[in-house]
TORKOL-4160 file (C-alpha; in steps of 0.2 Angstrom, whole numbers, padded with zeros to 4 digits, m for minus):
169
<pt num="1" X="m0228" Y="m0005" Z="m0236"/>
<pt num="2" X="m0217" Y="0007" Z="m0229"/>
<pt num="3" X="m0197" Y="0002" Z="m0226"/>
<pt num="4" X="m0192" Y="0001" Z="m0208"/>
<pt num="5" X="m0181" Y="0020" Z="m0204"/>
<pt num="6" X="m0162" Y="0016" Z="m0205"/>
<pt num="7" X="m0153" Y="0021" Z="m0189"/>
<pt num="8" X="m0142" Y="0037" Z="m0193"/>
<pt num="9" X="m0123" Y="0029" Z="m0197"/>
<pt num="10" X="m0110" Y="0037" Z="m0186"/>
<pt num="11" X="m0093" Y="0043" Z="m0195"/>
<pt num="12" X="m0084" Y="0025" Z="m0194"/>
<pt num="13" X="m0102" Y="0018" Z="m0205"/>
<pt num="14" X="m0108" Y="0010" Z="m0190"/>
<pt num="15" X="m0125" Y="0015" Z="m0183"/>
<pt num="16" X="m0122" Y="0022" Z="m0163"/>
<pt num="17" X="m0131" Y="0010" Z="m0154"/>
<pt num="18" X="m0121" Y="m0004" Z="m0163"/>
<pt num="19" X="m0104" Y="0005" Z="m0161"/>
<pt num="20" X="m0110" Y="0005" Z="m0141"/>
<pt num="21" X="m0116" Y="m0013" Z="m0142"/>
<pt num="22" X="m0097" Y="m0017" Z="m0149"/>
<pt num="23" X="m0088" Y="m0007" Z="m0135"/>
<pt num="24" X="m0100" Y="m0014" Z="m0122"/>
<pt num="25" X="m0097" Y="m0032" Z="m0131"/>
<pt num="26" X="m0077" Y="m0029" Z="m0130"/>
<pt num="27" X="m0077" Y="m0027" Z="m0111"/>
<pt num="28" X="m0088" Y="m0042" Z="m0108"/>
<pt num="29" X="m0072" Y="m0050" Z="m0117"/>
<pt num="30" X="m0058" Y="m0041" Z="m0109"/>
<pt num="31" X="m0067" Y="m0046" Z="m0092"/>
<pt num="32" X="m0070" Y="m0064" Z="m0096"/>
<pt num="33" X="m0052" Y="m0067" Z="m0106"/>
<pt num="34" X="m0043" Y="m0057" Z="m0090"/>
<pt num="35" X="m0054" Y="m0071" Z="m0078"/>
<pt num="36" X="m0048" Y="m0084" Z="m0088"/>
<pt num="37" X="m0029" Y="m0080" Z="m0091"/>
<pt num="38" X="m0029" Y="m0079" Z="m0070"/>
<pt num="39" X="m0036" Y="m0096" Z="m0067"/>
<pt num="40" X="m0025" Y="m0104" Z="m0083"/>
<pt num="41" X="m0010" Y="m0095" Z="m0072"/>
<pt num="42" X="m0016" Y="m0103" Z="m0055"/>
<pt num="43" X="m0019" Y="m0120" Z="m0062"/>
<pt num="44" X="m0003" Y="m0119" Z="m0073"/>
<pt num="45" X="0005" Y="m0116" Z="m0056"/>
<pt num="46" X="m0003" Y="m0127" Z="m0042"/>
<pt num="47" X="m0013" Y="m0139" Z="m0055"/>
<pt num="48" X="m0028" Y="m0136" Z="m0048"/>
<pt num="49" X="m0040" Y="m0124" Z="m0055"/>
<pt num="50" X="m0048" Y="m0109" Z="m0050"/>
<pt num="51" X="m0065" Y="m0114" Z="m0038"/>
<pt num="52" X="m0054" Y="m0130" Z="m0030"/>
<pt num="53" X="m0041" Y="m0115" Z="m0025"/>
<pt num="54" X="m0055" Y="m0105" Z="m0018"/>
<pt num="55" X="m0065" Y="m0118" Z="m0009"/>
<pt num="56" X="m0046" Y="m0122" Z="0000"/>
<pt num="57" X="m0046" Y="m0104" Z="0004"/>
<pt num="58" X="m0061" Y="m0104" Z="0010"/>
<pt num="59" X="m0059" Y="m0115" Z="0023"/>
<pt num="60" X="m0044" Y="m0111" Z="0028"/>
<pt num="61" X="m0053" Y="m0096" Z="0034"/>
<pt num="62" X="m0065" Y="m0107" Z="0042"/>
<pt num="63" X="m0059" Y="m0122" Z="0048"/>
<pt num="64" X="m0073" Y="m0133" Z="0054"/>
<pt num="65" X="m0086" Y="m0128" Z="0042"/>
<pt num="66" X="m0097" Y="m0137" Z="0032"/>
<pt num="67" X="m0102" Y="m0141" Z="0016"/>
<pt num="68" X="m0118" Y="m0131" Z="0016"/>
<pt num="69" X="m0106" Y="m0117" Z="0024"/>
<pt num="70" X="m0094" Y="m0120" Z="0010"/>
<pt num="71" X="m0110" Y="m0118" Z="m0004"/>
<pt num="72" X="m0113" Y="m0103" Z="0004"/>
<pt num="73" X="m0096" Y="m0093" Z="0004"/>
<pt num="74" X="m0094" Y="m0097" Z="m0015"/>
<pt num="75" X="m0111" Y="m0092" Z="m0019"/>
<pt num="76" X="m0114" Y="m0110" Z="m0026"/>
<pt num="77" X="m0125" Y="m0126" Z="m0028"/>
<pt num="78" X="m0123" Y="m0137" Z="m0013"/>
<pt num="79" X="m0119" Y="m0151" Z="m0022"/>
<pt num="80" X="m0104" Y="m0143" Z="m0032"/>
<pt num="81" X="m0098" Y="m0138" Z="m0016"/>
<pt num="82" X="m0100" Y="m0157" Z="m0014"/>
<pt num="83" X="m0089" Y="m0160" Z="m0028"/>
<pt num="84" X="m0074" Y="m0148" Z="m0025"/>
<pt num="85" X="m0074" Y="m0157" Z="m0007"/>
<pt num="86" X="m0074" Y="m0174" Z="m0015"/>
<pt num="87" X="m0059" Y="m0169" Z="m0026"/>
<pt num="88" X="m0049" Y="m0160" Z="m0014"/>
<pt num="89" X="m0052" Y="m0175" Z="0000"/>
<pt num="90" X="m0046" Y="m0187" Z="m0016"/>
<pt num="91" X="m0029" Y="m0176" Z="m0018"/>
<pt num="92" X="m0025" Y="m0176" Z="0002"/>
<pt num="93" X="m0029" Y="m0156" Z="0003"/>
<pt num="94" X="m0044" Y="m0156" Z="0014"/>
<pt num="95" X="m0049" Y="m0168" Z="0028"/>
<pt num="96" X="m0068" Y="m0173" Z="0029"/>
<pt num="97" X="m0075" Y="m0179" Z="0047"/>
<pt num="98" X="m0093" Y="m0180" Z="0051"/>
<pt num="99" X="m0100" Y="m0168" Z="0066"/>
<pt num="100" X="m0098" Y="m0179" Z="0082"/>
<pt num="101" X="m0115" Y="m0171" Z="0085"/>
<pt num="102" X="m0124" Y="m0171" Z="0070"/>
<pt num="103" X="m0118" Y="m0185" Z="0059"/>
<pt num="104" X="m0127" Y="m0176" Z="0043"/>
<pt num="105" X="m0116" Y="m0165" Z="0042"/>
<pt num="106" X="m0100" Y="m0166" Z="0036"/>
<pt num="107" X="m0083" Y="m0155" Z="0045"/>
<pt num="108" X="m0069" Y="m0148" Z="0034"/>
<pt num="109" X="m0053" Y="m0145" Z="0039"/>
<pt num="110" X="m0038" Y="m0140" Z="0027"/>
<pt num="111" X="m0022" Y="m0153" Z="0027"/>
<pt num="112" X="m0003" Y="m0145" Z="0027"/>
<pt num="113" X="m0006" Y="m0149" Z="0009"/>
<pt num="114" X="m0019" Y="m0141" Z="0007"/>
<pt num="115" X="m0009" Y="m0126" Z="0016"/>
<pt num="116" X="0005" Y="m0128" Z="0003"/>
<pt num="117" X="m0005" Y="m0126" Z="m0012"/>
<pt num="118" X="m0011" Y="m0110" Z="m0005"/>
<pt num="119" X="0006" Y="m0100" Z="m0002"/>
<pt num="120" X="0009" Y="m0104" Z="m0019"/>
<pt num="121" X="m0007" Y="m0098" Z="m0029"/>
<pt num="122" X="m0004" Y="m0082" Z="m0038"/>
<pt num="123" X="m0019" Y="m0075" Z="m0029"/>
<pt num="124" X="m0031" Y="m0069" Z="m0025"/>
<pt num="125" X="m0037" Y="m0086" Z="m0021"/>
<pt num="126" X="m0056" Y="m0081" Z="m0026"/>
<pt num="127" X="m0051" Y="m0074" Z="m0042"/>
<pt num="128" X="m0045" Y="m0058" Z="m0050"/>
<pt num="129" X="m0066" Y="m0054" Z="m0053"/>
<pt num="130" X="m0071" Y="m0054" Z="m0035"/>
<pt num="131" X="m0057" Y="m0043" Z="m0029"/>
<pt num="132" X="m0061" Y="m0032" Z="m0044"/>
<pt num="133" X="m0077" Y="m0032" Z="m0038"/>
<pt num="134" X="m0074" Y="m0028" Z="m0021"/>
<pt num="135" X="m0064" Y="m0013" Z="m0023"/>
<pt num="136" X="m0076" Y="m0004" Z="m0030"/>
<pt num="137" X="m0089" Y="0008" Z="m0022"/>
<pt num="138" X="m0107" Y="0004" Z="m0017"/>
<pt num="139" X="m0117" Y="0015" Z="m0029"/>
<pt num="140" X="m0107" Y="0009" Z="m0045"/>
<pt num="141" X="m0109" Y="m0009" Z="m0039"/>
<pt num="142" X="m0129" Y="m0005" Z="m0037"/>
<pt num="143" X="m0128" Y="0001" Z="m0053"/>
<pt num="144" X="m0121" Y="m0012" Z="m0060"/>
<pt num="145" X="m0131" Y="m0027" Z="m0053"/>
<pt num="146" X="m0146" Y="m0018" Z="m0059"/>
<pt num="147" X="m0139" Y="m0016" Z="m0078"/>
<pt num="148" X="m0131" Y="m0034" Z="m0079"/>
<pt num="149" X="m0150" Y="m0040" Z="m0073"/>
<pt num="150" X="m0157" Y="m0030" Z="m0086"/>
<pt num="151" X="m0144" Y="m0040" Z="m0098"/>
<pt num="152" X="m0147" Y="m0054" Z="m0092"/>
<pt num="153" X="m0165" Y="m0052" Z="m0093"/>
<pt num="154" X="m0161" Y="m0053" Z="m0111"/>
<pt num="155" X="m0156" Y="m0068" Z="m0113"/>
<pt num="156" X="m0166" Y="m0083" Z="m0117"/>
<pt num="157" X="m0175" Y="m0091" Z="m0102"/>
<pt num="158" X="m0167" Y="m0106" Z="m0102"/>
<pt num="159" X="m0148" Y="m0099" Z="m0103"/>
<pt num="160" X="m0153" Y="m0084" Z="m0088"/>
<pt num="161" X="m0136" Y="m0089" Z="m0076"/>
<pt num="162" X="m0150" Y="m0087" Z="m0061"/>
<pt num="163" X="m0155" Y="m0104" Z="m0069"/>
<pt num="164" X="m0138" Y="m0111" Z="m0068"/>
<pt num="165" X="m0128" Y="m0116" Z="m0054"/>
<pt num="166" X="m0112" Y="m0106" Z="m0052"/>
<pt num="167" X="m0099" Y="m0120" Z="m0051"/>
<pt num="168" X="m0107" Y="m0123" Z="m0070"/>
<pt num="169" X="m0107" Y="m0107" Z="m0075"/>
């Protein structure tokens, strides 16, 4: 039986698409660990963590809106959004009242405490990821939504993150 081809070793003893997978593996990290040391700052500085000062953001910027609305502008499960509202109304950051109309639905109104928490969050309030994000151009964000999906298409069904709410992420 013939032995499998070695891949050609580059001068550091490492085969290139190795060495690639290792750079490529070292900015995941830098990205996540850069994520993280931003929301252990935020929460070190206002005790709440990262999504909590992003929901209060968030509503700040729309006051009246609702839970779905809420869901929505975080890009997250409804019933996470439900979550962070219950924590925030618990804390005396956020007021909930239901829709003198429609009684299903729930109203969300940010409390001076609420506001006070926010002029003191090292922002941005969404995170350092978002803005970074943001600020770059359309193709290179194209791009990289469609090599991220190829990643993530990868990875074993049951751990694809279009299979997991983002709040639990």
């Amino acid at each position: 039986m013939p032995r499998p081809a070695r891949a050609r070793k580059t001068a550091g003893g490492r085969a290139p698409q190795e060495a690639s997978n290792i750079r490529v593996l070292r900015q995941f990290r830098a990205i996540f660990n850069a994520v993280k040391t931003h929301f252990q700052q935020v929460e070190k500085s206002v005790g709440l963590g990262g999504a909590q000062v992003w929901a209060l953001s968030v509503i700040q910027g729309a006051p009246g809106c609702g839970v779905g609305d809420l869901a929505g502008a975080m890009s997250v499960h409804p019933s996470t959004a439900s979550n962070l509202v219950k924590s925030l109304v618990e804390r005396d950051l956020v007021a909930a009242s239901r829709d003198p109309v429609d009684r299903r639905v729930t109203r969300l109104r940010l409390l001076a405490a609420g506001s006070r928490v926010l002029r003191r969050v090292p922002g941005p309030f969404a995170g350092i990821l978002p803005e970074a994000l943001s600020a770059l151009d359309a193709r290179t964000l194209r791009r990289l939504e469609i090599d991220l999906a190829k990643v993530i298409g990868q990875l074993p069904a049951s751990r694809r993150l279009d299979d997991v709410p983002l709040g639990q992420r």
